[in-house]
mmCIF file of the N, C-alpha and C atoms, coordinates in Angstrom:
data_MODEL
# 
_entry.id   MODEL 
# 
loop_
_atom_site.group_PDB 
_atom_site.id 
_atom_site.type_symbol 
_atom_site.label_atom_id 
_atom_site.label_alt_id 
_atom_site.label_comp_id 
_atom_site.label_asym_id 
_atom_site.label_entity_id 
_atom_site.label_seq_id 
_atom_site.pdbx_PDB_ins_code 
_atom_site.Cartn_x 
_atom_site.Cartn_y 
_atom_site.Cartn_z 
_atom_site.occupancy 
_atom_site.B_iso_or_equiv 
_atom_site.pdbx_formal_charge 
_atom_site.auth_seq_id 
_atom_site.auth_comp_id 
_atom_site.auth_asym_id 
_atom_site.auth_atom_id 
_atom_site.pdbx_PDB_model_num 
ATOM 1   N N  . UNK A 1 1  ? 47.441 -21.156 -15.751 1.00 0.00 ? 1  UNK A N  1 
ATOM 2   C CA . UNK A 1 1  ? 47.363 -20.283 -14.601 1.00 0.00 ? 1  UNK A CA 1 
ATOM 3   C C  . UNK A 1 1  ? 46.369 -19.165 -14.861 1.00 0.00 ? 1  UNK A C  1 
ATOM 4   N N  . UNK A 1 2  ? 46.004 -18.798 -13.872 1.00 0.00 ? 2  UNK A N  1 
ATOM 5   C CA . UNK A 1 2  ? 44.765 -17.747 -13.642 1.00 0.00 ? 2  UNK A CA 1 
ATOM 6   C C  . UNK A 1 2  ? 45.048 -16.180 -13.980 1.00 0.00 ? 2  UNK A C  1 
ATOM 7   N N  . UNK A 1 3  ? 45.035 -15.161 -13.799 1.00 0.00 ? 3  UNK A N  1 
ATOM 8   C CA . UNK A 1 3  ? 45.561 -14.230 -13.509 1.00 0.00 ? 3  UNK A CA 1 
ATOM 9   C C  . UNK A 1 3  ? 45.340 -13.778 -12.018 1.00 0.00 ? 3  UNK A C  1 
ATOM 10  N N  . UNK A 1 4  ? 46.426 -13.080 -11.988 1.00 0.00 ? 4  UNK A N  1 
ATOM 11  C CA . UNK A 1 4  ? 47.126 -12.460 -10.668 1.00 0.00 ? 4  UNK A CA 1 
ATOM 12  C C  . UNK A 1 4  ? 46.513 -11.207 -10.837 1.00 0.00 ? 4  UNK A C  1 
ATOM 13  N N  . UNK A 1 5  ? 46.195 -10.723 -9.152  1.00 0.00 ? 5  UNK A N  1 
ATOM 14  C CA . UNK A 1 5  ? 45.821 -9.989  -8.550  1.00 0.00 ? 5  UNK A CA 1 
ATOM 15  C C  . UNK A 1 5  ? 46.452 -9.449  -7.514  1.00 0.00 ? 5  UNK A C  1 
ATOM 16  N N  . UNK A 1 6  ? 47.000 -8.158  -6.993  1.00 0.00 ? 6  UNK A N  1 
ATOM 17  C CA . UNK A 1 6  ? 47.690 -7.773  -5.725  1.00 0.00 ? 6  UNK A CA 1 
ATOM 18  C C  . UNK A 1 6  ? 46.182 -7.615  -4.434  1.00 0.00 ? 6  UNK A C  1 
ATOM 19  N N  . UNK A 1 7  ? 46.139 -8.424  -3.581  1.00 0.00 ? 7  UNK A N  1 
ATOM 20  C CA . UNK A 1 7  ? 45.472 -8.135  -2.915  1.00 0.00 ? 7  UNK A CA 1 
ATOM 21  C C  . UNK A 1 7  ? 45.887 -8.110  -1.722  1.00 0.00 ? 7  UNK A C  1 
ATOM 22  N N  . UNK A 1 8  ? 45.324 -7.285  -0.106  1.00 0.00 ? 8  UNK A N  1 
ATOM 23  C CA . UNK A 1 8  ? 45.627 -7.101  0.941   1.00 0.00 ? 8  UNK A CA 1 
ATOM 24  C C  . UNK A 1 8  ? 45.763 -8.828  1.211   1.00 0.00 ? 8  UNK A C  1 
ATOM 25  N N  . UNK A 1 9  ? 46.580 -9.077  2.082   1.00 0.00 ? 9  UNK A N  1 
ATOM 26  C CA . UNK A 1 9  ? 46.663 -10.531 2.997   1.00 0.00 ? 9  UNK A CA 1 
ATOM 27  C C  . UNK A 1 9  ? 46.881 -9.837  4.338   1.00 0.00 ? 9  UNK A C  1 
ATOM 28  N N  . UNK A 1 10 ? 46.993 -8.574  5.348   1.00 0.00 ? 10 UNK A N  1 
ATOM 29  C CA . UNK A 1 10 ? 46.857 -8.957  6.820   1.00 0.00 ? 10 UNK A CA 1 
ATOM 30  C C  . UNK A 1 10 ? 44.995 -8.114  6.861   1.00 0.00 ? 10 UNK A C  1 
ATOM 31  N N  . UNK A 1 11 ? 44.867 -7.098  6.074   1.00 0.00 ? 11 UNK A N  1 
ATOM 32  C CA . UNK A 1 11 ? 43.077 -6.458  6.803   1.00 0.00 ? 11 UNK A CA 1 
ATOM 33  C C  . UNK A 1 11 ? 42.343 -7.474  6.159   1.00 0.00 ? 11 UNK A C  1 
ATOM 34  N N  . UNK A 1 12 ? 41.306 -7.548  7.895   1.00 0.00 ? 12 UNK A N  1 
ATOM 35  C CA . UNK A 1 12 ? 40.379 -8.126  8.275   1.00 0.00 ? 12 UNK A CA 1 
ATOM 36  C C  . UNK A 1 12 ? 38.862 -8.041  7.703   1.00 0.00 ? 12 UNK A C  1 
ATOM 37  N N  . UNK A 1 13 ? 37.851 -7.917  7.042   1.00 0.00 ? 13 UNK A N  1 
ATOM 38  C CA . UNK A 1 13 ? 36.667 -7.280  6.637   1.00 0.00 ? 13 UNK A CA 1 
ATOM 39  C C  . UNK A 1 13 ? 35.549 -8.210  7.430   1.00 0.00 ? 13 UNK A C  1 
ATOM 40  N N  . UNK A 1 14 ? 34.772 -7.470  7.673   1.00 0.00 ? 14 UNK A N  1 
ATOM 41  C CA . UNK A 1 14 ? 33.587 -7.679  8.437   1.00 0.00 ? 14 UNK A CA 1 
ATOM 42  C C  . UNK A 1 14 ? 32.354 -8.211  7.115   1.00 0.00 ? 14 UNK A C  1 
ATOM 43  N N  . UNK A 1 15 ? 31.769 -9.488  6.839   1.00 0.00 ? 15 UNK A N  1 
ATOM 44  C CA . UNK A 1 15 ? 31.555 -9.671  5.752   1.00 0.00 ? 15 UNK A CA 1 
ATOM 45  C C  . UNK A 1 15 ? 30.191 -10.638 6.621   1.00 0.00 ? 15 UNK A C  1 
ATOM 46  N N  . UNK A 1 16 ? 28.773 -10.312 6.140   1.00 0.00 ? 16 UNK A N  1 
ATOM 47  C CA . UNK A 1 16 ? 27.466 -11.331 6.150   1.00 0.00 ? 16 UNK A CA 1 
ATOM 48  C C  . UNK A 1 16 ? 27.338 -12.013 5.323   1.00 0.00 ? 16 UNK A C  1 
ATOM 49  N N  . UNK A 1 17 ? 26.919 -13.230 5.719   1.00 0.00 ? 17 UNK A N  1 
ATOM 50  C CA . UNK A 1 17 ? 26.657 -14.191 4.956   1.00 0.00 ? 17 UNK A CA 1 
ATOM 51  C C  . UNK A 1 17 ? 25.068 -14.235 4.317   1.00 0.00 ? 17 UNK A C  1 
ATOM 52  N N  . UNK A 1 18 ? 25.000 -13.946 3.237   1.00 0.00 ? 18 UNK A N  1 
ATOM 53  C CA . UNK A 1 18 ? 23.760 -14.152 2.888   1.00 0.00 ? 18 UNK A CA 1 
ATOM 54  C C  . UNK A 1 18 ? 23.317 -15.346 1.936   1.00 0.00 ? 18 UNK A C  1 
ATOM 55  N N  . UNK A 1 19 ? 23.790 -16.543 2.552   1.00 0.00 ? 19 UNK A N  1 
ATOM 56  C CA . UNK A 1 19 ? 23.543 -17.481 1.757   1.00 0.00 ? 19 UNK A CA 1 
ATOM 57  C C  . UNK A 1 19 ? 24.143 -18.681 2.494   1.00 0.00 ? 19 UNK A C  1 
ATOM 58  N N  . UNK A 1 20 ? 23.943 -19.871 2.802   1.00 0.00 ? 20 UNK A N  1 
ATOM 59  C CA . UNK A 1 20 ? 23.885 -20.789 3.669   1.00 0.00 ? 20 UNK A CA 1 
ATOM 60  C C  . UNK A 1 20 ? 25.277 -21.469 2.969   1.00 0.00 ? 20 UNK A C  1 
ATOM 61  N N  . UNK A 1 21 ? 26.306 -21.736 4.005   1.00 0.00 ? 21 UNK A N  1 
ATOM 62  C CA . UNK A 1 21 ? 27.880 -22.356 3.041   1.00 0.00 ? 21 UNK A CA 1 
ATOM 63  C C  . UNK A 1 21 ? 27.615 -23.723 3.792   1.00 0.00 ? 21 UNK A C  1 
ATOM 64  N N  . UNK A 1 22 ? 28.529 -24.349 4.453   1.00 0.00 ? 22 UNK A N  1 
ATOM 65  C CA . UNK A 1 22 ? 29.231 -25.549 4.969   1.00 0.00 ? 22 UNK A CA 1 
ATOM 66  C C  . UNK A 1 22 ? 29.551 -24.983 6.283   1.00 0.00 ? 22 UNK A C  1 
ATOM 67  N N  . UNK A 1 23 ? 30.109 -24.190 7.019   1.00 0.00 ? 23 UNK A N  1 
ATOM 68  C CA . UNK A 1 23 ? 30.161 -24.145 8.178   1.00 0.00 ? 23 UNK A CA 1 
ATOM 69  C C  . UNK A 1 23 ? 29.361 -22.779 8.607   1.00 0.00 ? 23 UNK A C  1 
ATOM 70  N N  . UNK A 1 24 ? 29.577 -21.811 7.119   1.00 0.00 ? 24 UNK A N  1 
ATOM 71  C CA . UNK A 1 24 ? 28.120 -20.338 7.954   1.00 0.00 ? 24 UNK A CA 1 
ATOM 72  C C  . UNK A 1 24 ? 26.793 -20.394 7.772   1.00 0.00 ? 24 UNK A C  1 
ATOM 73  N N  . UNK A 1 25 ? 25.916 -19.918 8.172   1.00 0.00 ? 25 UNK A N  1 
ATOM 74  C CA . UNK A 1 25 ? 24.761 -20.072 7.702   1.00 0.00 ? 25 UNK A CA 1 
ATOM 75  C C  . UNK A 1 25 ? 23.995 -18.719 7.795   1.00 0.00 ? 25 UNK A C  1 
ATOM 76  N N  . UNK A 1 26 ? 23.726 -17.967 6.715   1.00 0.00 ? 26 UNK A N  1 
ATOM 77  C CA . UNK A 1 26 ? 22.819 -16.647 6.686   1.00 0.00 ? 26 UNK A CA 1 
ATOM 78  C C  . UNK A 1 26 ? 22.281 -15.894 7.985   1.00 0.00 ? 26 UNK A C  1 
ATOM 79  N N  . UNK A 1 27 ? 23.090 -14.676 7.613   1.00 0.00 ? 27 UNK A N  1 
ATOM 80  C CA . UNK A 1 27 ? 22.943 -13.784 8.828   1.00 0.00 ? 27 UNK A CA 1 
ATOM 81  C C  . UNK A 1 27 ? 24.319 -13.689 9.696   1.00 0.00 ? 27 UNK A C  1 
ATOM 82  N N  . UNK A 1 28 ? 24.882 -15.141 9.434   1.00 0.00 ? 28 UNK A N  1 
ATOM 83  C CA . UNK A 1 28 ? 25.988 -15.050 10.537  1.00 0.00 ? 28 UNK A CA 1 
ATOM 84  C C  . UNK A 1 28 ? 27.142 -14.160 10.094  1.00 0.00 ? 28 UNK A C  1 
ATOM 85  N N  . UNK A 1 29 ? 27.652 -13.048 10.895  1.00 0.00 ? 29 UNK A N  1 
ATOM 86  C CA . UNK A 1 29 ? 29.001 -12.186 11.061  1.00 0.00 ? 29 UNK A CA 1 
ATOM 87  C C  . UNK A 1 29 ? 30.069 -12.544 10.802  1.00 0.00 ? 29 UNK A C  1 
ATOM 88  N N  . UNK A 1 30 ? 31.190 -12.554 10.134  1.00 0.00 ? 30 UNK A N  1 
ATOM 89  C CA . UNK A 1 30 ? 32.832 -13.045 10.669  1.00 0.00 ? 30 UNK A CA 1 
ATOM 90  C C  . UNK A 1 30 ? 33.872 -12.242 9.321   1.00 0.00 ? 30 UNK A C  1 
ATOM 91  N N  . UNK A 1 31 ? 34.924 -12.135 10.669  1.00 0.00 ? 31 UNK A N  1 
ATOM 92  C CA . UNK A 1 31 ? 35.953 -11.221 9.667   1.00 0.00 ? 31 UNK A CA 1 
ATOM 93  C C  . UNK A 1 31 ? 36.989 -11.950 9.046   1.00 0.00 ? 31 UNK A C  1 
ATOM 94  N N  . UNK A 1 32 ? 36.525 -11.958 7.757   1.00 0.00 ? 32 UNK A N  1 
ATOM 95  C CA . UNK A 1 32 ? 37.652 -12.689 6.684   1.00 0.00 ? 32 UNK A CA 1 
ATOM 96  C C  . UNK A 1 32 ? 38.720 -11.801 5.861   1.00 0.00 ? 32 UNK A C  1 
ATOM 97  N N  . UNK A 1 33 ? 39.903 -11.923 5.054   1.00 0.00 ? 33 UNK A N  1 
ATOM 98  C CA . UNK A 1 33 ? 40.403 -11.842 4.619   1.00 0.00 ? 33 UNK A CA 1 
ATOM 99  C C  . UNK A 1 33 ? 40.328 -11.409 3.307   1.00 0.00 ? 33 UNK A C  1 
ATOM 100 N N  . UNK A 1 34 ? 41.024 -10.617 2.526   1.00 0.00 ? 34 UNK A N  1 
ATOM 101 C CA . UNK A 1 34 ? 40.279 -10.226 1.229   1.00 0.00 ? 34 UNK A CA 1 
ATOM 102 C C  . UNK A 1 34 ? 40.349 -11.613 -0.033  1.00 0.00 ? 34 UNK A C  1 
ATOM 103 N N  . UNK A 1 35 ? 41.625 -12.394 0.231   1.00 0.00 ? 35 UNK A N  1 
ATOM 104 C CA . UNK A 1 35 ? 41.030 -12.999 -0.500  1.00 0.00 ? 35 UNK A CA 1 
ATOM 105 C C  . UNK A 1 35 ? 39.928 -14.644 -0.469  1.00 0.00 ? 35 UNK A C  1 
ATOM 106 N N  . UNK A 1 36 ? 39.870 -14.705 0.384   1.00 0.00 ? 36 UNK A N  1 
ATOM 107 C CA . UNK A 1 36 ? 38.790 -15.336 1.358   1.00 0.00 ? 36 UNK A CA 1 
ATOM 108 C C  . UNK A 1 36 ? 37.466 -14.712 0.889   1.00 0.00 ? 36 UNK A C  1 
ATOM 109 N N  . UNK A 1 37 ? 37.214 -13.407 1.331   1.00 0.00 ? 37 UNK A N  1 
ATOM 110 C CA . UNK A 1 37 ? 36.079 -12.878 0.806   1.00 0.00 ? 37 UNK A CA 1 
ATOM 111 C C  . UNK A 1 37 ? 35.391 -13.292 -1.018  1.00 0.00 ? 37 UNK A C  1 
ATOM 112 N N  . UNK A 1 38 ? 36.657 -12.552 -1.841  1.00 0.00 ? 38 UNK A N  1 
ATOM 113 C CA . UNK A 1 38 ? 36.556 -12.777 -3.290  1.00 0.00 ? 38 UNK A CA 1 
ATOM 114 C C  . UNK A 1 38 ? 36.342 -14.213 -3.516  1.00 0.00 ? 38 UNK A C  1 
ATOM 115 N N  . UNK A 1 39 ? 36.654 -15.269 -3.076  1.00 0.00 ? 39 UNK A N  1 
ATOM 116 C CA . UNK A 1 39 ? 35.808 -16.885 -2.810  1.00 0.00 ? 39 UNK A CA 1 
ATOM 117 C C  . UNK A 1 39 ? 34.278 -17.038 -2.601  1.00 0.00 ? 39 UNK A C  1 
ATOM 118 N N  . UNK A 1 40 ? 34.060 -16.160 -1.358  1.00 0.00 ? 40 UNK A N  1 
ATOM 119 C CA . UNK A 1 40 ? 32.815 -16.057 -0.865  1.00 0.00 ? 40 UNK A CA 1 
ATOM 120 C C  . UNK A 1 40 ? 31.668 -15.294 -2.013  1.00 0.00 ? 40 UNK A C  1 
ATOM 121 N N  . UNK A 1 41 ? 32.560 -14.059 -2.430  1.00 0.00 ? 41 UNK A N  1 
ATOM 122 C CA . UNK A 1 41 ? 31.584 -13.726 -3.391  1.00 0.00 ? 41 UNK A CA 1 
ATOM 123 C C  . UNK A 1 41 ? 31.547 -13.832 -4.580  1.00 0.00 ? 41 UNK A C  1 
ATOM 124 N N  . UNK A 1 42 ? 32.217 -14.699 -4.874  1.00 0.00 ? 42 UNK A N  1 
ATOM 125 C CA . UNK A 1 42 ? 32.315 -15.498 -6.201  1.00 0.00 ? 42 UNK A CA 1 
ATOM 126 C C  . UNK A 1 42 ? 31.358 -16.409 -5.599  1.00 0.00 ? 42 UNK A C  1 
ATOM 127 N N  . UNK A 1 43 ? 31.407 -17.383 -4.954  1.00 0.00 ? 43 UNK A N  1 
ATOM 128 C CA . UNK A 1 43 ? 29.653 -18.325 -4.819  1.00 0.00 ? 43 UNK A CA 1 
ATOM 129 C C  . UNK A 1 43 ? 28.842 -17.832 -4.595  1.00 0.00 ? 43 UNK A C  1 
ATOM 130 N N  . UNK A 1 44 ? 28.781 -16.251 -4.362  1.00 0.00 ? 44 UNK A N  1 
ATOM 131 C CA . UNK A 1 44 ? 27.145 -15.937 -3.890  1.00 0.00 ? 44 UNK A CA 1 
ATOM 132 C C  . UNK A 1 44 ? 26.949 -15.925 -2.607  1.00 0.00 ? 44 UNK A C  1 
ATOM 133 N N  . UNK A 1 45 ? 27.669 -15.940 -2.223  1.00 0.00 ? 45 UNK A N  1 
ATOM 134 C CA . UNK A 1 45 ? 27.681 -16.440 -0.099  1.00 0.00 ? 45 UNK A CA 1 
ATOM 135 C C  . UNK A 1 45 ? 27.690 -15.069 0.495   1.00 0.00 ? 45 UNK A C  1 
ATOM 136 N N  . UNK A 1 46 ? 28.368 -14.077 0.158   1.00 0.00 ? 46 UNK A N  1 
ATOM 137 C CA . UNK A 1 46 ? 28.488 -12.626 0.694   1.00 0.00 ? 46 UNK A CA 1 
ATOM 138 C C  . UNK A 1 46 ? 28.156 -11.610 -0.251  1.00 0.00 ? 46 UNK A C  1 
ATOM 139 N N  . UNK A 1 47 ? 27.813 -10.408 0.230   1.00 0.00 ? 47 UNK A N  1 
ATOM 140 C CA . UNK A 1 47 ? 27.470 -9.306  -0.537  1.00 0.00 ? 47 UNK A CA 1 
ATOM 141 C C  . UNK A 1 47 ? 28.683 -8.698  -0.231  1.00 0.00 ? 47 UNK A C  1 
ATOM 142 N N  . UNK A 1 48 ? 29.283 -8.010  -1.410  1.00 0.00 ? 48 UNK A N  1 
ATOM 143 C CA . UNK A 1 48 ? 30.439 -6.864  -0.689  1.00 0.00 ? 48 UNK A CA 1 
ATOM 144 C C  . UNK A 1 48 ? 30.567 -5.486  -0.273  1.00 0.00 ? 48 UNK A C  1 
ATOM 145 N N  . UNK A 1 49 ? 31.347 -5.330  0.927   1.00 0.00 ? 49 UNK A N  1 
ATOM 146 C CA . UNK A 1 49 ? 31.271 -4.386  1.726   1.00 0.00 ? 49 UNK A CA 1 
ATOM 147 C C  . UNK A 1 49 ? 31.661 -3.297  0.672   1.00 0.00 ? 49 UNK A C  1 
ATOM 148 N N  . UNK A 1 50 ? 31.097 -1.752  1.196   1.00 0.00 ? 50 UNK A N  1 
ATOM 149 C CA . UNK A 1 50 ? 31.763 -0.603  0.268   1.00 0.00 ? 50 UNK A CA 1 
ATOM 150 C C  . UNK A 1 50 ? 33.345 -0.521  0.514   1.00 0.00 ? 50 UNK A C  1 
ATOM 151 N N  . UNK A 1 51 ? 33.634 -0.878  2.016   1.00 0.00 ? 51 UNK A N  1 
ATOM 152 C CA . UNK A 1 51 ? 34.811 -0.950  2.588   1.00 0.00 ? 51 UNK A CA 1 
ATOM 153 C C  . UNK A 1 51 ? 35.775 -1.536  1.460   1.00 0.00 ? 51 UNK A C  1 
ATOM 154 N N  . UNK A 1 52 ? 35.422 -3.190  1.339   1.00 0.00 ? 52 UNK A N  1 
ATOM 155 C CA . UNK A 1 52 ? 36.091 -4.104  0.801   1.00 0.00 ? 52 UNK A CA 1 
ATOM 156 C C  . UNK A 1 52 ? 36.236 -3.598  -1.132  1.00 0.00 ? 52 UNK A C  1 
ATOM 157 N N  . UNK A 1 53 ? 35.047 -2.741  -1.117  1.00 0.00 ? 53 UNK A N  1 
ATOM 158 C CA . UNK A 1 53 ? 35.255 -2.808  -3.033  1.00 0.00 ? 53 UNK A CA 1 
ATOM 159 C C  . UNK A 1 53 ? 35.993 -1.424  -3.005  1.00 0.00 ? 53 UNK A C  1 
ATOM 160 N N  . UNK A 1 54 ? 36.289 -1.048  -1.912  1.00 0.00 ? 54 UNK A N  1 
ATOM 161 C CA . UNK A 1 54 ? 36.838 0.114   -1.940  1.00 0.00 ? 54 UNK A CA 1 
ATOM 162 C C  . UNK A 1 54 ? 38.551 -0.004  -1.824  1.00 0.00 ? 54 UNK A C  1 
ATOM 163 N N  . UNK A 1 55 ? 38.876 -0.554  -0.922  1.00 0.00 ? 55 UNK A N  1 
ATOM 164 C CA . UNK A 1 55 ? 40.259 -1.450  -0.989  1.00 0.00 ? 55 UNK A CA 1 
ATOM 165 C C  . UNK A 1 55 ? 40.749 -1.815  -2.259  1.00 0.00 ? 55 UNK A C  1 
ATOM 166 N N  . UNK A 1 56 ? 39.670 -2.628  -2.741  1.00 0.00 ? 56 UNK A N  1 
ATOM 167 C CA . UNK A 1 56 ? 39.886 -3.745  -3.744  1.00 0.00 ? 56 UNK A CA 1 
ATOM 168 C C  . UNK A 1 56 ? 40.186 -2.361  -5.405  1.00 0.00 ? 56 UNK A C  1 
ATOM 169 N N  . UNK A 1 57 ? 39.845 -1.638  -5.299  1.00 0.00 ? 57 UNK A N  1 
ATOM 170 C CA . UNK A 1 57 ? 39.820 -0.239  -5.955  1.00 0.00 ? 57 UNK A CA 1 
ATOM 171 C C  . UNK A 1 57 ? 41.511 -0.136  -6.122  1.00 0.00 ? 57 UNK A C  1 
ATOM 172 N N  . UNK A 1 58 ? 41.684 0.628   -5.125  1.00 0.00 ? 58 UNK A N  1 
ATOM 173 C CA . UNK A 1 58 ? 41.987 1.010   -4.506  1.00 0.00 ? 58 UNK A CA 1 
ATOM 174 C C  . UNK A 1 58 ? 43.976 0.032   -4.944  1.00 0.00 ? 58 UNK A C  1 
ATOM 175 N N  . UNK A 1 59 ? 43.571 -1.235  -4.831  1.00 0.00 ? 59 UNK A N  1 
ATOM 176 C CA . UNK A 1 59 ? 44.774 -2.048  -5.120  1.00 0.00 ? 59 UNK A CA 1 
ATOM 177 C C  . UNK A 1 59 ? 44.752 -2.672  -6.531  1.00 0.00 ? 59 UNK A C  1 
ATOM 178 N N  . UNK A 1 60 ? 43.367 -2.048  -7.289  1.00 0.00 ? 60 UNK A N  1 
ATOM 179 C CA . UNK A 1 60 ? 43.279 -2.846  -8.566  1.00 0.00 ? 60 UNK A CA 1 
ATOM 180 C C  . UNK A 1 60 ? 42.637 -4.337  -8.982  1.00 0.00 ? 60 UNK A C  1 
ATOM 181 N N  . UNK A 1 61 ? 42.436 -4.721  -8.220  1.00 0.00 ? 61 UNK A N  1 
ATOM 182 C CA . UNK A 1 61 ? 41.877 -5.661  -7.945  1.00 0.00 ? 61 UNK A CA 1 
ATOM 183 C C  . UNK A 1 61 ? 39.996 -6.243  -7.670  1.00 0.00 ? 61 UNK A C  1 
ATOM 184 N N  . UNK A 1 62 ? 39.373 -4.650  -8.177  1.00 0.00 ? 62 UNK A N  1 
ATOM 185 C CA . UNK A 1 62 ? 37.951 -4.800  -7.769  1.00 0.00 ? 62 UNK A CA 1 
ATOM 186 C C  . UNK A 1 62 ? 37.120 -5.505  -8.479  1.00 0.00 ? 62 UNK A C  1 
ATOM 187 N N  . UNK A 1 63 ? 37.546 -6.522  -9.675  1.00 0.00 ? 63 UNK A N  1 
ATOM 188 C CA . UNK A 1 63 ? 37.540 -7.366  -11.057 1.00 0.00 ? 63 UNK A CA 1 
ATOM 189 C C  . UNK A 1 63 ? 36.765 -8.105  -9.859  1.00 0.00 ? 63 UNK A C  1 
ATOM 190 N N  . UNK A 1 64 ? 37.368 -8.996  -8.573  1.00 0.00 ? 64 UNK A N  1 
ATOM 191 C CA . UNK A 1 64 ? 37.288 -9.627  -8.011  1.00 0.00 ? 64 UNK A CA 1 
ATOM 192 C C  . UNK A 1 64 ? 35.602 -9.671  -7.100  1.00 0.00 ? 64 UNK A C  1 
ATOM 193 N N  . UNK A 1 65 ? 35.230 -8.361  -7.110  1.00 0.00 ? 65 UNK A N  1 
ATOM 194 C CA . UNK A 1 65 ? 34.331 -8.286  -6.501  1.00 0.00 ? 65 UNK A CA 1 
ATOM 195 C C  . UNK A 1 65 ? 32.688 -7.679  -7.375  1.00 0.00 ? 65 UNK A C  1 
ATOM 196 N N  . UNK A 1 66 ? 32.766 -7.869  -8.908  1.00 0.00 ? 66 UNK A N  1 
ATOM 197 C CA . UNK A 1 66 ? 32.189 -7.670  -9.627  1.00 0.00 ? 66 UNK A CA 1 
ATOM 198 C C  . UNK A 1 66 ? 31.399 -8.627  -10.016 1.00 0.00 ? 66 UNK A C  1 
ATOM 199 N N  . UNK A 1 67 ? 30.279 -8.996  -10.475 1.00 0.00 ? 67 UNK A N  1 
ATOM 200 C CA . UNK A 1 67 ? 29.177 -9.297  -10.951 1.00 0.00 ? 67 UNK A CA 1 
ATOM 201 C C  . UNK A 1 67 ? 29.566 -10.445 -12.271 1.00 0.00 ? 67 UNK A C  1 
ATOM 202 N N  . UNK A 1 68 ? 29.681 -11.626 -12.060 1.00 0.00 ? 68 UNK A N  1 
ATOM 203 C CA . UNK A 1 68 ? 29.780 -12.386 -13.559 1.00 0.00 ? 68 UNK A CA 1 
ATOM 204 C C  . UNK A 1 68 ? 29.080 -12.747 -13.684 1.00 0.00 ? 68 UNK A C  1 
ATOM 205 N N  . UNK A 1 69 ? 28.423 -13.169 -15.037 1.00 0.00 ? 69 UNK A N  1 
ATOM 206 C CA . UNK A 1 69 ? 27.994 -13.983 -15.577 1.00 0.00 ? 69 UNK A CA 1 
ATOM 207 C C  . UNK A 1 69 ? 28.054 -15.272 -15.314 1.00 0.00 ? 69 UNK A C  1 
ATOM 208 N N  . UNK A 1 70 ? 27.240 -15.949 -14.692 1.00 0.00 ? 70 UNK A N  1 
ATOM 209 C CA . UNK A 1 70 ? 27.088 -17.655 -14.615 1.00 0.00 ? 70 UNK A CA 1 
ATOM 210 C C  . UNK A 1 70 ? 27.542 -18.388 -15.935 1.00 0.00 ? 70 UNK A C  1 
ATOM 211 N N  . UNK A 1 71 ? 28.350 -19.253 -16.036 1.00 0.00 ? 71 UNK A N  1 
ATOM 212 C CA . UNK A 1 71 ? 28.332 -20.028 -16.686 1.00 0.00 ? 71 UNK A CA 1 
ATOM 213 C C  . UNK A 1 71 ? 27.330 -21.142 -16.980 1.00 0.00 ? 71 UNK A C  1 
ATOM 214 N N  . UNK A 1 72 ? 27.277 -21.476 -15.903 1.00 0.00 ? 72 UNK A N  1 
ATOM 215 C CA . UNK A 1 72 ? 25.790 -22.433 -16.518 1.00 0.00 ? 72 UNK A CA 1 
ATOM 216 C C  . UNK A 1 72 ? 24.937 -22.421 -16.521 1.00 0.00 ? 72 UNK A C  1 
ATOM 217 N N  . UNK A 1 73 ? 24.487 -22.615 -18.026 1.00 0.00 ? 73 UNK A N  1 
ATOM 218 C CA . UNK A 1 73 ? 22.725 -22.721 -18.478 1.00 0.00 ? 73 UNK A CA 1 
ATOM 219 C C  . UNK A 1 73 ? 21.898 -23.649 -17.952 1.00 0.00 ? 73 UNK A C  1 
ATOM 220 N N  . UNK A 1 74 ? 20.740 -23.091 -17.939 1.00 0.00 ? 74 UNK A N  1 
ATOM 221 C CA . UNK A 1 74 ? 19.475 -24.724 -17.092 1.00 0.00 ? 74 UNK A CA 1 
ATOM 222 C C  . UNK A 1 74 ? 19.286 -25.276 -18.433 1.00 0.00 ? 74 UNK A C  1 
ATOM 223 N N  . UNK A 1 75 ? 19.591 -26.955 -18.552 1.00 0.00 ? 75 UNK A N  1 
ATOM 224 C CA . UNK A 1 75 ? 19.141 -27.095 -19.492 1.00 0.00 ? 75 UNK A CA 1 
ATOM 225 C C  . UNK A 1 75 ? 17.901 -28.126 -18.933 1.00 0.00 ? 75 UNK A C  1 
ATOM 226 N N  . UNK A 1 76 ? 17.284 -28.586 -20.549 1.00 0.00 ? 76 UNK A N  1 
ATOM 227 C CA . UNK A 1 76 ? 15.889 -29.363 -20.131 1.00 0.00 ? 76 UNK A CA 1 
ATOM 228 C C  . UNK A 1 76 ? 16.356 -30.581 -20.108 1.00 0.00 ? 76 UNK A C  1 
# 
């Protein structure tokens, strides 16, 4: 198992897509869920709102909306 996180489940966040998914495609608007979002910006698909890393603060949880390291190397 993963570790646990307390995150909001009813606020809404207003979140752009900057990166082309399966049903959004860059530029497009829509209000997701926080942990919906932390999905999104774990692939790279959304930038996060000050709103959302502010919440995410806020509940402890801003791990979620931080910067990792890629795991995978290009190899030749």
């Amino acid at each position: 198992m993963g570790k646990e996180y307390r995150i909001n489940l009813t606020k809404r966040y207003n979140v752009t897509f900057v990166k082309d998914g399966v049903k959004y495609k860059t530029g497009d608007e829509v209000s997701v869920g926080m942990a919906l979002a932390s999905k999104f910006y774990a692939e790279d698909k959304i930038e996060a709102t000050n709103e959302l890393i502010n919440d995410a603060r806020a509940l402890g949880c801003e791990e979620l909306f931080t910067k990792r390291k890629s795991a995978k190397k290009d190899t030749v």
